[in-house]
N, C-alpha and C positions, 0 to 999 in steps of 0.2 A: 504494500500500500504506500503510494507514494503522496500525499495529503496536498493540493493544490487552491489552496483560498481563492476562494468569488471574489468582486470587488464589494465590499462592505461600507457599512457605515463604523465610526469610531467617534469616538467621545471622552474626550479626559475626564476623570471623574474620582473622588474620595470615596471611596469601599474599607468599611471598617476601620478607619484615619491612615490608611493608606492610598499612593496615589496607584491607581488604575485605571484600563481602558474599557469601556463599556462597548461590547460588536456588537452589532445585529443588519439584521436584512433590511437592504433599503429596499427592495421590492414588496416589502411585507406577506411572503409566502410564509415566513414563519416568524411569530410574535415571542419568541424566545430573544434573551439577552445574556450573552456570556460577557462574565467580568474578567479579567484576564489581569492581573500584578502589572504593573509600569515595567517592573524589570525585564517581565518575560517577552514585551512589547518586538523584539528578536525575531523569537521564532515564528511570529505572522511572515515578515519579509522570507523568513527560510521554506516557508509553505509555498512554493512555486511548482511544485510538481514533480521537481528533478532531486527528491530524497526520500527515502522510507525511514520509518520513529528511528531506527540507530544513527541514520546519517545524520537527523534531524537533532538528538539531542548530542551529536559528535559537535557539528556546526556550531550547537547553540551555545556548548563551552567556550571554543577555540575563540568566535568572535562574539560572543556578549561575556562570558565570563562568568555565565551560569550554569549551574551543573544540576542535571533532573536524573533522575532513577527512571529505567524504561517503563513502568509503572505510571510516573505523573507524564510522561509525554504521553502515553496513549491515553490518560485519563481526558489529556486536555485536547485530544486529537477527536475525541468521541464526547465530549462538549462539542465540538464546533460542529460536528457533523451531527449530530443531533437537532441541530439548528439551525442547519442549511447553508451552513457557511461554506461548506466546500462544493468545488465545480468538481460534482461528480453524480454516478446514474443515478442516484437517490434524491440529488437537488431535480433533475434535469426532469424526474417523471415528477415531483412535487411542481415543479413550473408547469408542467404541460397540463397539470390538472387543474390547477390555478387558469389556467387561458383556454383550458374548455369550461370551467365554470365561468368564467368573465363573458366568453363570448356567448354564451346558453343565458345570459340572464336576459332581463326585456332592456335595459340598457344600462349605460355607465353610471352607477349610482356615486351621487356626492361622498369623496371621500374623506372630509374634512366636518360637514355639517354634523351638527352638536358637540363637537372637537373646539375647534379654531372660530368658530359661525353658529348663531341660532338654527336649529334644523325644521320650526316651523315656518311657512312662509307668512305669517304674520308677523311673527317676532324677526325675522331677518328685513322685510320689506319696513318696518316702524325702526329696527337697527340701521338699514341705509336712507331713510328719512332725516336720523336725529343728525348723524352724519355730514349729510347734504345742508340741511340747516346751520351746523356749525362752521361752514367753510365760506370765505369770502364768494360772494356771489357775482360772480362773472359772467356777463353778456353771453348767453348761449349761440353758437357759433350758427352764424348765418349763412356763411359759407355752404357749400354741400363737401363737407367731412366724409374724405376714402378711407380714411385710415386712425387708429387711437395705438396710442403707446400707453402703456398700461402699467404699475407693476404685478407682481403676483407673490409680495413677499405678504404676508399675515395684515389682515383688515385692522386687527387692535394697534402697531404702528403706521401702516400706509394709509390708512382709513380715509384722512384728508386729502391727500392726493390721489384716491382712489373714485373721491364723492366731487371733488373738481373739476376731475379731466370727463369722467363720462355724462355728468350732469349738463357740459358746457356741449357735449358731442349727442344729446337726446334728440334735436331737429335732425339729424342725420339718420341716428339710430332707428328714428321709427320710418324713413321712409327707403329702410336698406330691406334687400330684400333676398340678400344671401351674406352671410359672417361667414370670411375664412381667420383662424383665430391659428398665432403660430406661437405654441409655449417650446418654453428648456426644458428639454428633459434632462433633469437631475444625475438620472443614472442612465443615459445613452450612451452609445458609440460614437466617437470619433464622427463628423457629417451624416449620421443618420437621419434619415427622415423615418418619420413612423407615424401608421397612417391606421385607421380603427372604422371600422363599420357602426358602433353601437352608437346609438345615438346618448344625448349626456343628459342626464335627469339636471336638475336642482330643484331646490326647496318651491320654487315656485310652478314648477311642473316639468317638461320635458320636451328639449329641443334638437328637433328629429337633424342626424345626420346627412347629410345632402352626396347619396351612395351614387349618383349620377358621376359626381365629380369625382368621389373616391376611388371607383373602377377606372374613370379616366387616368388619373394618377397610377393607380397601380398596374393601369395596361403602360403608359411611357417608363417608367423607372421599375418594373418587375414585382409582381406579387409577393417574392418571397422576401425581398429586400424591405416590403415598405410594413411587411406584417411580422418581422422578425422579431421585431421587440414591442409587440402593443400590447403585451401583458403591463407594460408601465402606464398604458393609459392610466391604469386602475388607483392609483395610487397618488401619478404624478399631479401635485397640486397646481400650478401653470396656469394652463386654461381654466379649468375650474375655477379659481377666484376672480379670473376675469370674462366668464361665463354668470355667473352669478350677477354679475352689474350688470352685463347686456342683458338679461332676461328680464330685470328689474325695470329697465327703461324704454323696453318693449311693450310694459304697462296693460300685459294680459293678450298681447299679437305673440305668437310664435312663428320663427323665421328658420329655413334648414341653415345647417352649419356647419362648416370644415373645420374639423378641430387636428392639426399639425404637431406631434413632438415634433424637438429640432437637439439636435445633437452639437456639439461642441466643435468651432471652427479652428479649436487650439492650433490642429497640424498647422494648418496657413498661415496662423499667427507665429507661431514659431518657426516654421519652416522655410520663412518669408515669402509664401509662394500667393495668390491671387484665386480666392474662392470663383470669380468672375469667369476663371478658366475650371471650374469645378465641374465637371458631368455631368453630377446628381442634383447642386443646386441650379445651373444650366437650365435641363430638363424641367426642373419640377416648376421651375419661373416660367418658360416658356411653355407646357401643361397649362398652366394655369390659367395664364391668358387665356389660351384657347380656348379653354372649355369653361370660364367664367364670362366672355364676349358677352356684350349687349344687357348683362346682369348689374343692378345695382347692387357692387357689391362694397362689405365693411371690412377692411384690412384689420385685423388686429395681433398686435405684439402683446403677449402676456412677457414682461421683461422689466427684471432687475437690473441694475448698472455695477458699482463694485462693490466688492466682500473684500472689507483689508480689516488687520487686524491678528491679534491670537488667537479669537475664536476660528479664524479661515488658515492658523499654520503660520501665521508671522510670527517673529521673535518676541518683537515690545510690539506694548501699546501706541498708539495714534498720537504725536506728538505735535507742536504747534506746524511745526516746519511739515509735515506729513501731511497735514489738514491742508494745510493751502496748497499744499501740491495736489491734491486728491482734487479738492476745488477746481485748479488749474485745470485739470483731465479733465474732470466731468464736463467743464465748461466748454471744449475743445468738441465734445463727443454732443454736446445739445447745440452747439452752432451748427454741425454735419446735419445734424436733425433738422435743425428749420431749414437751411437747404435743403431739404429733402435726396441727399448727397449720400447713396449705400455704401460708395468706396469713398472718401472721405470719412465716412461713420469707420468704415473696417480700419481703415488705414492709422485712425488715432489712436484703434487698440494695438494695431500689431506694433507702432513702431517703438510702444515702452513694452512690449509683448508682454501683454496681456499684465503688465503691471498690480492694476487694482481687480483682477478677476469682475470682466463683468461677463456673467453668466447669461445673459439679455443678448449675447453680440449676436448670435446667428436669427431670433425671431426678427431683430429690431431690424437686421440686414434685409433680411428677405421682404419684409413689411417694407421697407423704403424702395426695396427693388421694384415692387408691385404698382408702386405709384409713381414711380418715377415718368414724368419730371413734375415736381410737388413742392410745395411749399409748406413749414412745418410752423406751428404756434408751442412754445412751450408754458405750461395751462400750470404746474407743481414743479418742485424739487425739494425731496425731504433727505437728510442724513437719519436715519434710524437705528438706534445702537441696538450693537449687539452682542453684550456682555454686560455683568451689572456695572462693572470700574466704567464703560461707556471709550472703553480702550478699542473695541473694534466696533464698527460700522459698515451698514448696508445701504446705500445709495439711491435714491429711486425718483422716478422723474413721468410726469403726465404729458402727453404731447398730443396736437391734434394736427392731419395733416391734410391738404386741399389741393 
C-alpha cells in the first residue's frame, strides 16, 4: 500500500493546547475531520504515492526528525483513509456515489442555506431587505446592464457590497432573460470549466438550468471534460450566493440559467503564457456567443479579489506598507474593470503573479471577455478581515458593466 493524499482542506488549529492541523474533505463526501500533531505535518507531503508505511515512517525520521512505530503510521494511515482523504478505489466509488446521488436528485439544492443564510425565503428575502436599506442608495443603473461583478465571499461580511451592486443592476435584472453566472471553483483543476445539468434551487424556489446551452457547451469542448468535476457543483458556494441575489431581484419571475465553475488560470499566470491563446477558454467564449445570439443575456462573475495574509499561508500579518500596496493592486485591477479590458484585468494579476491571490481572476476574465467592448461602473469595495488580529484580509468589489 503505497498511501497517496487527495488535495484536502487544512487548518491550523489548538487540539488539547497543542498546535495541530485539522484535514478534511473539501468536497464534502465525507464529514469526518482528522487532527493530525503540527509535528507530524511531514508525512502528509510524504503521502505522494511513491512509499509504502516503512518507507513512509523511514522518510519521516531522516527529514522531519520524527520517529513512529509501524503501528502509529498505519494507525494514522487508516485515519485518513477512513475519511476519504486518500486518492484511492475506496475514495473514487465514494465520489461516484456522491455524483449519482447529486445528479438523481430534482436539482442543486442550496448548500449553505440555514448555515451561512436564512433557509426560509421569508426570512432571507426580509435579510436582503434590511440589507438593501442599510447601504447608500445609489441611482439604479439606467443603463441596460450585460454584466455584475459580484462577490461570493459570506453575506454577514460582503453583505453591503452585495445589497449595492445588485440593487443598482434590478432595471437590468428583471428585463434579462437568460443568466450565464461564472463562479471559482475552490477545488478545480488547473482551466477547468465545469458545467452541470441540475438546475439550482434557493430558498426562494428554483431556477431551471438552460440544458439548450449546456449541451451546446458540452458538444464544443467535450462531454467528458466539462462533467469531470461537477460533483463540486454541490458544495461549491460561488454561484450560489450570487444566485441567491439574482432570484431575489427577479421579484417572483424565474429566468433559465448557466451556472459555470471556472478553475484557476494560475499556469498563465505563472507560466507567463496568454489565457487568450487558451483552447478551452477560446472555445467556451466563442460557444457562447453563438448559442446565447439574439438573447438578452446577464453576465455574471460570482468573484472575490485577494486573500493575503496568515490565514491564506503568509508569514506576518498585513502591515501598513502591505495595505497600500494591496490598495495599489486592487486599484490597478478595478480600473481594467471599468475598461471593460479582460487582458489588462489578466495582465495586472500575472505581472506580481498572482501576488494577492485573487481567486475571482478566471470568472471576472471571462465575464469581461463576454462583453467586451464595455464599459465598467465600480458600485463597492470592501476589505473584509479574515482573522480575528484582522492581520489577513479578503478583498471584494461590486461592478456593473454596459
Amino acid at each position: 500500500m503505497n498511501p497517496k493524499l487527495r488535495p484536502i482542506r487544512t487548518q491550523p488549529v489548538i487540539h488539547h493546547g497543542q498546535r495541530a492541523i485539522a484535514l478534511q474533505d473539501p468536497l464534502q463526501i465525507s464529514s469526518q475531520v482528522v487532527i493530525l500533531p503540527q509535528r507530524l505535518a511531514p508525512l502528509l507531503a510524504l503521502c505522494d504515492g511513491t512509499r509504502d508505511l516503512d518507507m513512509l515512517r523511514a522518510s519521516l525520521a531522516v527529514r522531519g526528525g520524527v520517529y513512529l512505530t509501524p503501528r502509529e503510521v498505519e494507525q494514522i494511515i487508516r485515519r485518513l483513509d477512513d475519511a476519504l482523504l486518500l486518492d484511492n478505489e475506496r475514495f473514487a466509488q465514494a465520489r461516484q456515489q456522491a455524483l449519482e446521488e447529486y445528479r438523481s436528485a430534482p436539482c442543486r439544492r442550496p448548500a449553505l442555506a440555514g448555515l451561512s443564510y436564512p433557509a426560509l425565503p421569508n426570512a432571507l428575502r426580509h435579510y436582503f431587505q434590511q440589507l438593501v436599506q442599510r447601504v447608500p442608495h445609489g441611482k439604479p443603473d439606467d443603463s441596460a446592464v450585460r454584466a455584475v461583478i459580484s462577490p461570493h465571499i459570506d453575506y454577514h461580511r460582503g453583505g453591503p457590497v452585495y445589497a449595492q451592486t445588485w440593487a443598482q443592476a434590478a432595471p437590468s435584472i428583471r428585463e434579462a432573460e437568460l443568466a450565464v453566472i461564472f463562479g471559482t471553483d475552490h477545488n478545480g483543476s488547473l482551466g477547468q470549466i465545469t458545467l452541470t445539468r441540475q438546475h439550482y434551487a434557493t430558498p426562494f424556489g428554483t431556477l431551471p438550468t438552460e440544458l439548450t446551452v449546456v449541451d451546446a457547451l458540452a458538444d464544443a469542448l467535450g462531454a467528458e471534460a466539462v462533467f469531470m468535476e461537477e460533483l463540486h457543483h454541490r458544495t461549491e458556494h460561488s454561484i450560489e450566493l450570487a444566485v441567491n441575489w439574482l432570484h431575489y431581484f427577479l421579484d417572483g419571475r424565474d429566468i433559465p440559467i448557466v451556472p459555470i465553475l471556472c478553475g484557476s488560470l494560475e499556469h498563465h499566470v505563472q507560466n507567463g503564457t496568454d489565457p487568450s491563446a487558451d483552447a478551452t477558454m477560446m472555445t467556451l467564449i466563442e460557444a457562447l456567443r453563438e448559442v446565447t445570439a439574439g438573447r438578452r443575456v446577464l453576465w455574471v462573475a460570482a468573484a472575490d479579489l485577494a486573500h493575503v495574509g496568515p490565514a491564506f499561508g503568509d508569514p506576518m500579518p498585513l502591515d501598513l506598507v502591505t495595505r497600500a500596496q494591496l490598495q495599489a493592486a486592487d486599484e490597478r485591477l478595478l480600473k481594467a474593470i471599468e475598461a471593460g479590458d479582460p487582458q489588462g484585468f489578466f495582465e495586472a494579476v500575472q505581472a506580481e503573479r498572482d501576488r494577492w491571490r485573487v481567486c475571482g481572476l478566471t470568472p471576472i476574465y471571462l465575464t469581461l471577455q463576454m462583453v467586451t467592448p464595455a464599459s465598467g461602473r465600480i458600485v463597492a469595495y470592501e476589505r473584509c478581515a479574515a482573522d480575528a488580529e484582522n492581520g489577513s484580509v479578503v478583498t471584494i468589489a461590486g461592478a456593473l458593466l454596459s
